[in-house]
C-alpha positions as a Markdown table, in Angstrom:
| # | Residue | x | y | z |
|---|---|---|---|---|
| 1 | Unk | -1.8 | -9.4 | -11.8 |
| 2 | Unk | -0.9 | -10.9 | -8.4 |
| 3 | Unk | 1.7 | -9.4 | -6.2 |
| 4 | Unk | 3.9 | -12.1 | -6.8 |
| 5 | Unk | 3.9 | -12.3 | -10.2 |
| 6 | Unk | 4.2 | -8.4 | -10.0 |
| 7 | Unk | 7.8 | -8.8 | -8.3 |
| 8 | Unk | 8.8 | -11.6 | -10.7 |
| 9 | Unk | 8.3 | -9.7 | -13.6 |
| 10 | Unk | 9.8 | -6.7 | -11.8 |
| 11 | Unk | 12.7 | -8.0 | -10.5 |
| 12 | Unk | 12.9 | -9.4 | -14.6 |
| 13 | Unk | 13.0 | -6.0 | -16.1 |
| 14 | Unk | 15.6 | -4.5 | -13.7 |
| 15 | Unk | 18.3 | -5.9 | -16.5 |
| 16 | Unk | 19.4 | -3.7 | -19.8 |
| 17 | Unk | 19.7 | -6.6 | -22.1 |
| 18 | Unk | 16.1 | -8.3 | -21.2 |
| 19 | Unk | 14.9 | -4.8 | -21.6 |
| 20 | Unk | 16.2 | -4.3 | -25.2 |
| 21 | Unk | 14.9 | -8.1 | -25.8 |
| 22 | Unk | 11.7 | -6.4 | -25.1 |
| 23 | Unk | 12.0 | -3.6 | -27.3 |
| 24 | Unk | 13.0 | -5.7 | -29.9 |
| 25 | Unk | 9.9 | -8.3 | -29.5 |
| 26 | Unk | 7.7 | -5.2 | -29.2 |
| 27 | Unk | 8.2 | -4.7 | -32.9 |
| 28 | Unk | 8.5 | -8.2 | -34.1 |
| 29 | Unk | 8.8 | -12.1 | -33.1 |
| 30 | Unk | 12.2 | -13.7 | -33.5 |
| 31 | Unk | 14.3 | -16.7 | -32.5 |
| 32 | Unk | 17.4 | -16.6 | -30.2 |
| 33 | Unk | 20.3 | -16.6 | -33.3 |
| 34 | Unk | 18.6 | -13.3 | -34.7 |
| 35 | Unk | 18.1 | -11.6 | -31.4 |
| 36 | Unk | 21.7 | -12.6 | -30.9 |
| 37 | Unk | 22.8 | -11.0 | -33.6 |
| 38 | Unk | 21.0 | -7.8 | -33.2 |
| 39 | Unk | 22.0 | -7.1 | -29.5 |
| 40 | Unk | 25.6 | -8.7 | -30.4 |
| 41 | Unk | 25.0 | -11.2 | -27.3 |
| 42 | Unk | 25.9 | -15.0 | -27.5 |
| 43 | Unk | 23.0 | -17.2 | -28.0 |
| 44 | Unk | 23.7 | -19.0 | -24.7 |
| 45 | Unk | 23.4 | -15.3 | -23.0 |
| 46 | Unk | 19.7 | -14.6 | -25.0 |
| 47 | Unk | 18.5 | -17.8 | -24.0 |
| 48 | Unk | 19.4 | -17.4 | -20.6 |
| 49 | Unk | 17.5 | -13.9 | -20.7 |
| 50 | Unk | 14.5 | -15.1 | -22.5 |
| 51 | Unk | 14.7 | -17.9 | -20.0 |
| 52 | Unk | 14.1 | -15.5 | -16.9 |
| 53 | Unk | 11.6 | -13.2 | -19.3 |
| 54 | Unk | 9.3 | -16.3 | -19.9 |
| 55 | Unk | 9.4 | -17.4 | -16.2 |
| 56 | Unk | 8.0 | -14.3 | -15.6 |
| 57 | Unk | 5.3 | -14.3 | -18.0 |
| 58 | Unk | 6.7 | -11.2 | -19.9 |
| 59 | Unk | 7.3 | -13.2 | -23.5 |
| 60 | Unk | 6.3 | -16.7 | -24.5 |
| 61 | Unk | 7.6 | -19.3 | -26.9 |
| 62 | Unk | 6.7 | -21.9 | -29.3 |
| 63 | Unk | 8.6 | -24.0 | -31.6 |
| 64 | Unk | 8.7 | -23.7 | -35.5 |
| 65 | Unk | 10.3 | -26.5 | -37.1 |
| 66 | Unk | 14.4 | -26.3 | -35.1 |
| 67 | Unk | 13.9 | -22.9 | -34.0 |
| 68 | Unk | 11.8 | -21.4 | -30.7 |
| 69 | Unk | 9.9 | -18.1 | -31.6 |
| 70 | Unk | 9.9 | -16.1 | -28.7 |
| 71 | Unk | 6.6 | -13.5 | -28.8 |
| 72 | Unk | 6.3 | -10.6 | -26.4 |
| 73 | Unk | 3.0 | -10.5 | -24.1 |
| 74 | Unk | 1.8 | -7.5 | -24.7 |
| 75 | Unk | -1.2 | -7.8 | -21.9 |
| 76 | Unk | 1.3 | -8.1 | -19.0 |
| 77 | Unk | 2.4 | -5.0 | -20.5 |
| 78 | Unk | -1.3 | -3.2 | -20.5 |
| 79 | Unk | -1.8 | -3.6 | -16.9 |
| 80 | Unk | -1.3 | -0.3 | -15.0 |
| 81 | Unk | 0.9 | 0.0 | -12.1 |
| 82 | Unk | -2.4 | 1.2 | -9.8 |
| 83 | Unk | -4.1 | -1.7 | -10.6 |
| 84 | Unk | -0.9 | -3.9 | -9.1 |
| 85 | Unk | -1.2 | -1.1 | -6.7 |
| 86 | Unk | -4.2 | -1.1 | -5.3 |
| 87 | Unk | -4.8 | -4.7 | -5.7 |
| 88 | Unk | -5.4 | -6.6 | -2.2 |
| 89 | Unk | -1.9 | -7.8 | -0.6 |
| 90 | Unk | -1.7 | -11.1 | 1.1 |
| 91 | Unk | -0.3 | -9.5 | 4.5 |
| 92 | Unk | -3.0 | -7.1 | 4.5 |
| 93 | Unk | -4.8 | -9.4 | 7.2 |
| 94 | Unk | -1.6 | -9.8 | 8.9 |
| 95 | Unk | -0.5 | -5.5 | 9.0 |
| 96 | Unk | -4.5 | -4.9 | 10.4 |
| 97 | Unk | -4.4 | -7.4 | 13.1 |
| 98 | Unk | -0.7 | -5.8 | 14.0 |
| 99 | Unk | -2.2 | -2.7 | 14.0 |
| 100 | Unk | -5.2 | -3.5 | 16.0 |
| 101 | Unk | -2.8 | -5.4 | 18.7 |
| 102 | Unk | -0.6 | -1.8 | 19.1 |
| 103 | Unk | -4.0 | -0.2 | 19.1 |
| 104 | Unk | -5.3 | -2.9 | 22.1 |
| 105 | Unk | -1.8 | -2.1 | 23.7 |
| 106 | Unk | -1.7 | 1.8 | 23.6 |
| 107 | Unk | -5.9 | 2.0 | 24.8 |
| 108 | Unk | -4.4 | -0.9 | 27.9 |
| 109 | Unk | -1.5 | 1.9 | 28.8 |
| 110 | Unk | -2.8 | 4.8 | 28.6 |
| 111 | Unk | -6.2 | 4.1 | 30.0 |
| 112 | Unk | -7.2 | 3.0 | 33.6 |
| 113 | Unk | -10.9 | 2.6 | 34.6 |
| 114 | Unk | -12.0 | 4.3 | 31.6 |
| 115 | Unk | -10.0 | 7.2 | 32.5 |
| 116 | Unk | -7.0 | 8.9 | 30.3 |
| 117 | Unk | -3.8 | 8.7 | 32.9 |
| 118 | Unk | -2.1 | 10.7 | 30.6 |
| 119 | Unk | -2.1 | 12.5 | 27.0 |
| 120 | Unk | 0.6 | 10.5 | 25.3 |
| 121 | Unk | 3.4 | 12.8 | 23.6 |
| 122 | Unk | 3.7 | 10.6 | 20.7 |
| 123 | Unk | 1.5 | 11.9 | 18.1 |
| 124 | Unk | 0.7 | 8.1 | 16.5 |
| 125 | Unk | -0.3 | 6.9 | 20.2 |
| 126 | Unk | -2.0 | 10.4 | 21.3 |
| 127 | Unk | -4.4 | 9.8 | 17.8 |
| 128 | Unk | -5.2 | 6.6 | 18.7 |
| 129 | Unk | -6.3 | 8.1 | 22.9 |
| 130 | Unk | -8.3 | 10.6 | 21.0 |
| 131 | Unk | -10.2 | 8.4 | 18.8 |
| 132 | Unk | -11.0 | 6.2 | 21.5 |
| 133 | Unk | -12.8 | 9.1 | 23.3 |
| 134 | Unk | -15.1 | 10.7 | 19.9 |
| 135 | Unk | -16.2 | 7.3 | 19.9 |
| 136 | Unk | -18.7 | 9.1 | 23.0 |
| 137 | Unk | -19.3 | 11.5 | 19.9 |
| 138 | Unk | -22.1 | 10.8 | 17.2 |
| 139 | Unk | -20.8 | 11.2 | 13.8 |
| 140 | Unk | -23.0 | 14.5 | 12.6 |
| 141 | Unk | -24.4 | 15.9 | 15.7 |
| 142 | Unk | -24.0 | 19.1 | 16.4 |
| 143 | Unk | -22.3 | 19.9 | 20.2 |
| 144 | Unk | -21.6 | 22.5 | 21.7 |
| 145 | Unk | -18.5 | 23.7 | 23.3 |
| 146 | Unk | -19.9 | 23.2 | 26.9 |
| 147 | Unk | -20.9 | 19.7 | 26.3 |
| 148 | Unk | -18.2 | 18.7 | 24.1 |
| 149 | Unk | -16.1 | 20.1 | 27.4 |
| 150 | Unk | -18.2 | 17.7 | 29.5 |
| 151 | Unk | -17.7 | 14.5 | 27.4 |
| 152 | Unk | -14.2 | 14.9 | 27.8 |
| 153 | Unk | -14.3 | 15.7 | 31.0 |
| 154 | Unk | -15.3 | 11.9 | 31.8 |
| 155 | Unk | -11.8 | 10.9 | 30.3 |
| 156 | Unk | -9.5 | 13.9 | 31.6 |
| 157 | Unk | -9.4 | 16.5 | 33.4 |
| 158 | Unk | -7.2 | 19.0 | 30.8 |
| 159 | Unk | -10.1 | 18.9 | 28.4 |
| 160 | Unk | -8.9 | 22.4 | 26.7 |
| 161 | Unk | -5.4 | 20.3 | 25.2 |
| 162 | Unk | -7.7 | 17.3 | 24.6 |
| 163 | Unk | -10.3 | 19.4 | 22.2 |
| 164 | Unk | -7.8 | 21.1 | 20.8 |
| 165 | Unk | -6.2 | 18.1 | 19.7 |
| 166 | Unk | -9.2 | 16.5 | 18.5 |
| 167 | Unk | -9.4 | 19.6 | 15.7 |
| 168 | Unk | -6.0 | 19.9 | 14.9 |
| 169 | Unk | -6.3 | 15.8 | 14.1 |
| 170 | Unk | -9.7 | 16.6 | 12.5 |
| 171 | Unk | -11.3 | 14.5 | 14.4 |
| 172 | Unk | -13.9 | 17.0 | 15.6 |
| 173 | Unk | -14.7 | 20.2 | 13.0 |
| 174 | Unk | -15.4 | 23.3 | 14.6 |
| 175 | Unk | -17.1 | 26.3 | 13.5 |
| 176 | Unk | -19.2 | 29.1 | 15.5 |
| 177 | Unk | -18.7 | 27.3 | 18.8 |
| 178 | Unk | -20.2 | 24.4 | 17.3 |
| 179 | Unk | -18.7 | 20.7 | 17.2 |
| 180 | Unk | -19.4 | 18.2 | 14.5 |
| 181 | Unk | -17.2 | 14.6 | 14.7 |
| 182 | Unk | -16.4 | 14.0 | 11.2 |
């Protein structure tokens, strides 16, 4: 189901009657007078909810001699939230290219000549410093703490803060004196 259909039919359900509409067409197809009866609405009100439930692709309708049947579709209804979820958004393109411009920005600030000026206090800028330096790291190799002391070195001068940092974000594992980027 596509994102936008997803809010439609979202925005649909946020409303008790359509809701009990549902319920009702869950069990059984029916016409407005009945479902007007049964949920002691006016058939003007029913309509005006099926109306907005059809637009949304939640029930459909076809006509039977001089009444509409309205039918529930039961395979909006069998799609899982995580697939709505976890389906590709439109503005995904748009969010990366936002975040690769702030990441452009920070890299511009913070570094001069290839050199770190300074560690940046905010945590979401200081990740972004440190993973611009393990990129002088090779995912798997083993280092040790001399020479991951050295690479950073090139950047900054307070290398202790700067390794440190790089474990606590889990950017580099340690273990026996031993680095590993991850």
């Amino acid at each position: 189901m596509k994102e936008e259909a997803a809010l439609k039919l979202f925005k649909c359900l946020g409303d008790k009657s359509r809701l009990q509409i549902l319920k009702i067409l869950a069990k059984e197809e029916m016409y407005v007078e009945l479902l007007s009866k049964k949920l002691d609405l006016t058939p003007a009100t029913v309509s005006f909810h099926l109306k907005k439930l059809e637009d949304a692709g939640a029930v459909s309708s076809r006509k039977e001699q001089y009444y509409t049947i309205y039918t529930i579709n039961k395979n909006v209804f069998m799609i899982s939230l995580m697939d709505i979820i976890e389906e590709a958004s439109p503005e995904e393109n748009e969010q990366k290219e936002r975040e690769e411009a702030y990441r452009k920005k920070v890299i511009e600030s913070f570094f001069e000549y290839g050199r770190l000026k300074s560690i940046p206090a905010q945590r979401k800028k200081e990740r972004i410093v440190l993973e611009e330096i393990a990129k002088d790291f090779e995912n798997g190799k083993d280092y040790p703490e001399q020479e991951v002391n050295e690479i950073i070195k090139k950047y900054h001068e307070d290398f202790c803060t700067i390794r440190r940092d790089m474990i606590s974000e889990r950017i580099l594992e340690r273990e026996k004196g031993i680095y590993i980027k991850k």
